[in-house]
N, CA, C and O of each residue as an XYZ file, in Angstrom:
508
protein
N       0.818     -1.190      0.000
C       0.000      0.000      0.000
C       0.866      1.259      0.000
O       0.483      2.214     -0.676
N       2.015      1.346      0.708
C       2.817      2.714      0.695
C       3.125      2.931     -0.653
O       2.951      3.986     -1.263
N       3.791      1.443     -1.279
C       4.026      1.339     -2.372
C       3.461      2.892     -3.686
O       3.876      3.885     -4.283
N       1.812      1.712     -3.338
C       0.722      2.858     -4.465
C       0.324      3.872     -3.995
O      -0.378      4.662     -4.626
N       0.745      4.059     -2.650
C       0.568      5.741     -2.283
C       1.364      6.665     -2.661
O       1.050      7.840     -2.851
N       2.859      5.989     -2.840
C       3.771      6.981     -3.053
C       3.680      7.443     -4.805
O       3.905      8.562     -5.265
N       3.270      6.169     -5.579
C       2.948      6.327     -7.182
C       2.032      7.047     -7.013
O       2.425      8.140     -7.420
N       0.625      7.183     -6.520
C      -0.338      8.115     -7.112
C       0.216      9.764     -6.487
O      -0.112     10.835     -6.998
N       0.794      9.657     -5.709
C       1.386     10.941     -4.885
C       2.223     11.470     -5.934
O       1.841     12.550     -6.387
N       3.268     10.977     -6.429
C       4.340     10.823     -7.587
C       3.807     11.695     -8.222
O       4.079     12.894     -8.151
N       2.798     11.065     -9.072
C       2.092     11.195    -10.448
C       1.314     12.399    -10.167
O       1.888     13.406    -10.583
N       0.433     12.577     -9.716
C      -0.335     13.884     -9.282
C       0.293     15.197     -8.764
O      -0.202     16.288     -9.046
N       1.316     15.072     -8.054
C       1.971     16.319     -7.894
C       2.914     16.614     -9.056
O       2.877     17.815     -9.321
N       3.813     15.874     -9.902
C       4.299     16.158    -11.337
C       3.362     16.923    -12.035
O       3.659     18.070    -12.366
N       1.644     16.172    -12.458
C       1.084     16.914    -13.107
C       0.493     18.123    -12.450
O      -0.197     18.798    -13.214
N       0.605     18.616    -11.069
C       0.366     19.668    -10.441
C       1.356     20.788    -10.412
O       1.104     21.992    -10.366
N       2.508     20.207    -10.447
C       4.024     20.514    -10.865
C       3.914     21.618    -12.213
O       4.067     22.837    -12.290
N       3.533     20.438    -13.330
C       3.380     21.076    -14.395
C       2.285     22.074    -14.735
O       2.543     23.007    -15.495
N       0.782     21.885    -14.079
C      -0.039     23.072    -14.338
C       0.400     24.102    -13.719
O       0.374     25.249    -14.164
N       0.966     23.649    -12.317
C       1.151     24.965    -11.393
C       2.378     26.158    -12.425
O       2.207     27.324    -12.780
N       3.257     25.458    -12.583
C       4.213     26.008    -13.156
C       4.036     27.140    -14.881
O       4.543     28.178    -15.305
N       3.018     26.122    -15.369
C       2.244     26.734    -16.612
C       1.448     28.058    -16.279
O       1.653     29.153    -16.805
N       0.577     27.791    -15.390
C       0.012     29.032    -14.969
C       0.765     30.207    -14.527
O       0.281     31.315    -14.760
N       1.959     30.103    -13.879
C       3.043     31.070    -13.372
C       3.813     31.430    -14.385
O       4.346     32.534    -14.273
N       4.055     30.733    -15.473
C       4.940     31.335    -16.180
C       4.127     32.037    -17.852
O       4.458     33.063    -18.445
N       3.287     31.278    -18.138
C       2.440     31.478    -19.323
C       1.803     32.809    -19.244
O       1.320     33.201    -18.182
N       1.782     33.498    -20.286
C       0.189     34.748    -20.174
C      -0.947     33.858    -20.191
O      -1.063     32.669    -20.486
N      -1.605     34.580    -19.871
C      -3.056     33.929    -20.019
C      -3.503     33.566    -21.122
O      -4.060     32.470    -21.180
N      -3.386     34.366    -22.277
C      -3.801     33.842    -23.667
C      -2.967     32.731    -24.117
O      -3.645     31.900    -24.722
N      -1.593     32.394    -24.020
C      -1.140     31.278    -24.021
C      -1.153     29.782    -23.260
O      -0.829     28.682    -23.705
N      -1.683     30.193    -21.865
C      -2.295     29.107    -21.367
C      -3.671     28.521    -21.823
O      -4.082     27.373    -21.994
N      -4.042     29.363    -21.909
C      -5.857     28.912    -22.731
C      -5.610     28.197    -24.101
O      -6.062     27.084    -24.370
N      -4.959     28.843    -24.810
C      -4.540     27.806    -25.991
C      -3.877     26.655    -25.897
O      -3.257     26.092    -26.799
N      -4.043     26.248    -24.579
C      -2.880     24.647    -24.759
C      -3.981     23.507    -25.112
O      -3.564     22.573    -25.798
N      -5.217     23.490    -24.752
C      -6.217     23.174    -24.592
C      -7.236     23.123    -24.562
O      -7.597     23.852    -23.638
N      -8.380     22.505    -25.212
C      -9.613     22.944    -25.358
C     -10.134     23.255    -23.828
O     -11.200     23.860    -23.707
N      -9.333     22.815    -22.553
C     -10.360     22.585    -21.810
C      -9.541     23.488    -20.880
O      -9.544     23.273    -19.668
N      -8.925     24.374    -21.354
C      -8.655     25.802    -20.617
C      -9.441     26.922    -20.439
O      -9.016     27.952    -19.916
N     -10.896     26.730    -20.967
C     -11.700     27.992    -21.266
C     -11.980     28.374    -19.588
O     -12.941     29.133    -19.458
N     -11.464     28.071    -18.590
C     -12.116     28.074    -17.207
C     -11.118     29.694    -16.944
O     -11.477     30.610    -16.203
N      -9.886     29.664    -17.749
C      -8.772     31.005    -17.280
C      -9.794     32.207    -17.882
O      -9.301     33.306    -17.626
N     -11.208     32.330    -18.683
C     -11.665     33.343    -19.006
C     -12.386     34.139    -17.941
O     -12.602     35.348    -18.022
N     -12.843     33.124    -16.636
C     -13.557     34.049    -15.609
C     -12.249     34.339    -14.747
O     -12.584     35.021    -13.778
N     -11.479     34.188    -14.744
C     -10.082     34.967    -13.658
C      -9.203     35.956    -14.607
O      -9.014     36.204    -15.798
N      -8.762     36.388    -13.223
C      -8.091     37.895    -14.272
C      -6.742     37.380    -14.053
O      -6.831     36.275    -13.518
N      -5.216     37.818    -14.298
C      -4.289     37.180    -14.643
C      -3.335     36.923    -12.909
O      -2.476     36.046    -12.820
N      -3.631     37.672    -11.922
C      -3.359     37.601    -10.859
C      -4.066     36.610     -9.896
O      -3.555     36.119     -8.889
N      -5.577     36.347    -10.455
C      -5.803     35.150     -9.742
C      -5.311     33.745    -10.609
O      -5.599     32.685    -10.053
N      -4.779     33.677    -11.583
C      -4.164     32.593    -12.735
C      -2.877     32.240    -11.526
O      -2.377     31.141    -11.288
N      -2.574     33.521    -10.913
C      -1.072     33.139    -10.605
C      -0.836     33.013     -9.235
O       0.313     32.961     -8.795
N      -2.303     32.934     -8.181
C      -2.628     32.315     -7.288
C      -2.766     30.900     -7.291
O      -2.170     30.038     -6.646
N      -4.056     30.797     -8.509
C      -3.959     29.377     -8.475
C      -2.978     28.678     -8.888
O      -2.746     27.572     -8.399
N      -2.032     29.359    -10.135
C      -0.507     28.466    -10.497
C       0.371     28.239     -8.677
O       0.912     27.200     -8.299
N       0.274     29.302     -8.019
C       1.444     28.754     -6.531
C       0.629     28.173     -5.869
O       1.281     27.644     -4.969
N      -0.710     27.861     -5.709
C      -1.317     27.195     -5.044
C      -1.123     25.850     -5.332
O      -0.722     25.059     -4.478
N      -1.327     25.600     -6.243
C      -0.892     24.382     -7.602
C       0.502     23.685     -6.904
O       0.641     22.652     -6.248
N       1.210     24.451     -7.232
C       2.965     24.416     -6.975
C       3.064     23.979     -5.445
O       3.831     23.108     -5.035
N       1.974     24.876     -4.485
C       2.472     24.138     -3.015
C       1.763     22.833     -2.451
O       2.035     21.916     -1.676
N       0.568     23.297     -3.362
C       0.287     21.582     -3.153
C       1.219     20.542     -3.526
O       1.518     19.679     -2.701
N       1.653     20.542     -4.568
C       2.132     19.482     -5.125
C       3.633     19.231     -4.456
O       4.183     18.135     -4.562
N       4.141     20.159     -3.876
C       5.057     19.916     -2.836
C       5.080     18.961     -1.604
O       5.610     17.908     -1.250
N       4.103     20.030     -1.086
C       3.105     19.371     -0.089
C       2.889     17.846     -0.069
O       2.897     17.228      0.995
N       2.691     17.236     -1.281
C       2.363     15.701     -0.702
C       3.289     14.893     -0.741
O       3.357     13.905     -0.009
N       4.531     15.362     -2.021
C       5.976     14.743     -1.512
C       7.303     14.993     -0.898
O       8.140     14.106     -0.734
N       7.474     16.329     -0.540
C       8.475     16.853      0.260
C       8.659     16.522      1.374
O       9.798     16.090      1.548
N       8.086     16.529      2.167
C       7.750     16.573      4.129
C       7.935     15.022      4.318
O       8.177     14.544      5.427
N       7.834     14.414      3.411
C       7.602     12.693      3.676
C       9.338     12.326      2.966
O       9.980     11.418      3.493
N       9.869     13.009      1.935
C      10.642     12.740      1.320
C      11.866     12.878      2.513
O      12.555     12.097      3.170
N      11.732     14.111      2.402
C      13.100     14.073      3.578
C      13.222     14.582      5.068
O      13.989     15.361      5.633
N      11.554     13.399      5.687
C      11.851     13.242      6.616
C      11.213     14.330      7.802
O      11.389     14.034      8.984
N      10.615     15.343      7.520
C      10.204     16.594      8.329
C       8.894     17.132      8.018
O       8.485     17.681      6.995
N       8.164     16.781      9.422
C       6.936     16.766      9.324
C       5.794     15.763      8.397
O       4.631     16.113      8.198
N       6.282     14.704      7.985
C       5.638     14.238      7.299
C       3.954     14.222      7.973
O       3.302     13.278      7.529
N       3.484     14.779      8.583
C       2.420     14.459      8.675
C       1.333     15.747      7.551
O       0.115     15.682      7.380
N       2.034     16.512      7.127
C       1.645     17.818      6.150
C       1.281     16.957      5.084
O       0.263     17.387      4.540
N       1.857     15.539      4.383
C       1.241     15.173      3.293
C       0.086     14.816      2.929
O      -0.300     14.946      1.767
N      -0.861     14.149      4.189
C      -1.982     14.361      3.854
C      -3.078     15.446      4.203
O      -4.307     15.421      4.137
N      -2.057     16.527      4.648
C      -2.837     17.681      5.301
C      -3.155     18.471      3.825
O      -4.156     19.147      3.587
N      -2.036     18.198      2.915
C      -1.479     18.729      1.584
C      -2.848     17.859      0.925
O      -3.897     18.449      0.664
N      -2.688     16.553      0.730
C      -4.138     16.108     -0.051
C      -5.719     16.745      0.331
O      -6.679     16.855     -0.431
N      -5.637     17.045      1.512
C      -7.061     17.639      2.373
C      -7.320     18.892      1.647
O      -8.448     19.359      1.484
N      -6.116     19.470      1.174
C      -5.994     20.903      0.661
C      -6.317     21.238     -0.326
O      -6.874     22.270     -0.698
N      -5.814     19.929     -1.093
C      -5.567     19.799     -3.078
C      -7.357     19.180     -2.800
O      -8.484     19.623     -3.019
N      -7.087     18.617     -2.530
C      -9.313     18.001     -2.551
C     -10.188     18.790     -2.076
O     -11.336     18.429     -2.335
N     -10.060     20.143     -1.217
C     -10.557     21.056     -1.514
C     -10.627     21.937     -2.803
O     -11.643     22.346     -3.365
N      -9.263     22.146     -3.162
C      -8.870     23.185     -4.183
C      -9.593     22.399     -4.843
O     -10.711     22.916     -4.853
N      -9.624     20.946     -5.699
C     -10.225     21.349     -7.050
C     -12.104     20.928     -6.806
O     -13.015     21.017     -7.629
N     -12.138     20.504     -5.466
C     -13.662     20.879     -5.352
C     -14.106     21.941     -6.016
O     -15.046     22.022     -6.807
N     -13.181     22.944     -5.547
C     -13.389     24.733     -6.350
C     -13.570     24.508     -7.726
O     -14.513     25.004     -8.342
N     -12.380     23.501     -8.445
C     -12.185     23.733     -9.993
C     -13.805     22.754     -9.971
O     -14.700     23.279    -10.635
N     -14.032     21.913     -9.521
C     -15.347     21.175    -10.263
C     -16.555     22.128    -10.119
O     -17.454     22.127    -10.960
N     -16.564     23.207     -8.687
C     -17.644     23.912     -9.020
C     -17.241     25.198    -10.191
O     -18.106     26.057    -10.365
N     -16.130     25.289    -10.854
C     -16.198     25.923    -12.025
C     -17.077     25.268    -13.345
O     -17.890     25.661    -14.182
N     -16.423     24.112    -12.999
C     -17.183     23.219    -14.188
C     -18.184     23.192    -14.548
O     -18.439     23.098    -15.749
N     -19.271     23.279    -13.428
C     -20.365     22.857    -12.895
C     -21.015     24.225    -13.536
O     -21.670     24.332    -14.573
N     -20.588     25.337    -12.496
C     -20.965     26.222    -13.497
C     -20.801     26.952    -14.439
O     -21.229     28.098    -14.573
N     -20.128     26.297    -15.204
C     -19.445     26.088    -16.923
C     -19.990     25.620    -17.633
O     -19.979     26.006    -18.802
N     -20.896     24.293    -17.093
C     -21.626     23.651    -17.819
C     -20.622     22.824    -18.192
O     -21.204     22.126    -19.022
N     -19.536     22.437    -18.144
C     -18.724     21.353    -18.690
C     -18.734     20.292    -18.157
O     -17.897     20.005    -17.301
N     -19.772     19.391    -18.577
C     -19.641     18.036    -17.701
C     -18.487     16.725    -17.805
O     -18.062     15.875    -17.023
N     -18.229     17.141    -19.409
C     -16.969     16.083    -19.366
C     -15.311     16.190    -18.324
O     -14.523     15.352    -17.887
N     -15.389     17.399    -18.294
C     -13.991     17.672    -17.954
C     -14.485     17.806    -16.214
O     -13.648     17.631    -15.328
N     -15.597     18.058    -15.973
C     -15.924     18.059    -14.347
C     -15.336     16.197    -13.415
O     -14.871     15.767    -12.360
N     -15.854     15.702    -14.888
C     -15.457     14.219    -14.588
C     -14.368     13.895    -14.325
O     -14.224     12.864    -13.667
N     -13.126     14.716    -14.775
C     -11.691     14.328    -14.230
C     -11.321     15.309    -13.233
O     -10.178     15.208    -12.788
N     -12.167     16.374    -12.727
C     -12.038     16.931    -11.632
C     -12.712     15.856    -10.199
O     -12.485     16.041     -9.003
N     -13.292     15.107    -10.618
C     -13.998     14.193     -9.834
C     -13.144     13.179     -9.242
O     -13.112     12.827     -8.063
N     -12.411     12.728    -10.289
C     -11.069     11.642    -10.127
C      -9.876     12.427     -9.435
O      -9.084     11.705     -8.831
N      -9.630     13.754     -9.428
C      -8.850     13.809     -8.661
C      -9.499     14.115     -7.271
O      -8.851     13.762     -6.286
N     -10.488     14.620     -7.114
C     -10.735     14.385     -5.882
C     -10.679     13.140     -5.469
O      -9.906     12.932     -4.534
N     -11.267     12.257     -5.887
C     -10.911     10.784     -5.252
C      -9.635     10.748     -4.486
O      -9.402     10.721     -3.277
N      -8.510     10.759     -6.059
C      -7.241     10.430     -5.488
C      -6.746     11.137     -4.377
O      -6.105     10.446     -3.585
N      -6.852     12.130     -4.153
C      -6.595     12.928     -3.585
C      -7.159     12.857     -1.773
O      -6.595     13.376     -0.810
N      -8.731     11.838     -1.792
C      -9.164     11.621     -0.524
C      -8.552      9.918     -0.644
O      -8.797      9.122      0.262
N      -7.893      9.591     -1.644
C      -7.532      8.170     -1.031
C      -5.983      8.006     -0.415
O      -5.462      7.243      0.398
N      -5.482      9.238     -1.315
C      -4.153      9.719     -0.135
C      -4.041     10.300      1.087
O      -3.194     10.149      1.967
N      -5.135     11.073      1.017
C      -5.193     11.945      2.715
C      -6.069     10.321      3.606
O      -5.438     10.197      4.655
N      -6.903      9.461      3.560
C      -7.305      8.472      4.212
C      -5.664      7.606      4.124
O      -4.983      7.429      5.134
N      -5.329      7.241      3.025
C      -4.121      6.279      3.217
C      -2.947      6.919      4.263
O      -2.696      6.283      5.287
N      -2.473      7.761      4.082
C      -1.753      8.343      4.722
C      -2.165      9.121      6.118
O      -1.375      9.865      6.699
N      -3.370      8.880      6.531
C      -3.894      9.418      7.569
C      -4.037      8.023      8.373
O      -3.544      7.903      9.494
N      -4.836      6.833      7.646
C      -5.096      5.722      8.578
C      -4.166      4.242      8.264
O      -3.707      3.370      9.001
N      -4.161      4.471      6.781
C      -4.253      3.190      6.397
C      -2.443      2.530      6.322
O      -2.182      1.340      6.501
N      -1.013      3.978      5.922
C      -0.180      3.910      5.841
C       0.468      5.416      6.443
O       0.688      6.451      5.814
N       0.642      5.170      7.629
C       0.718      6.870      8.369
C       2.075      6.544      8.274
O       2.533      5.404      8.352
N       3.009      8.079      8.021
C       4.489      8.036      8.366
C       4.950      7.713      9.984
O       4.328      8.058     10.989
N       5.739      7.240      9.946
C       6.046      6.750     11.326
C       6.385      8.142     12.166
O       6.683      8.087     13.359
């Protein structure tokens, strides 16, 4: 089980890694074009883009740093509690976006995201 905690942890903060980082460094009109399913950067203005890009960025820290080397590891699933809030937020964009397909992979990361804060809270706690 630590095993697949540490892979889905891995994997999700890389790609949090990478949006966070996109949003911080991109204009806005260039982030919206990466993707059809960027149209969500049209209701924020370019300073909240670059909230949510470091928000992005500390989450994704957050679930492997503190465990990595050793200090405080108990922040990693405080870090998933955080990120499964945050994109609660992005699914109620969706929601009221009307985008139901892409709400659907906002859905999956919430999952993952409550199966790391439960794994790492009950099921595989850092010592």
């Amino acid at each position: 089980m630590n095993t697949a905690l540490w892979i889905i942890a891995g994997v999700v903060a890389t790609g949090f890694v990478a949006g966070g980082a996109a949003l911080l460094l991109l204009p806005k009109e260039k982030y919206r074009a990466l993707g059809a399913n960027q149209h969500w950067v049209d209701d924020f203005g370019g300073s909240h883009l670059k909230a949510i890009g470091t928000l992005k960025l500390i989450g994704a820290i957050g679930l492997v740093l503190p465990a990595a080397v050793g200090v405080a590891p108990l922040l990693v699933p405080i870090a998933a509690c955080g990120l499964m809030l945050f994109m609660a937020g992005a699914a109620t964009i969706r929601l009221r976006r009307s985008e139901w397909g892409y709400l659907g992979g906002d859905i999956v990361f919430i999952a993952l995201f409550a199966f790391l804060a439960w794994g790492r809270f009950a099921l595989q706690p850092f010592a």
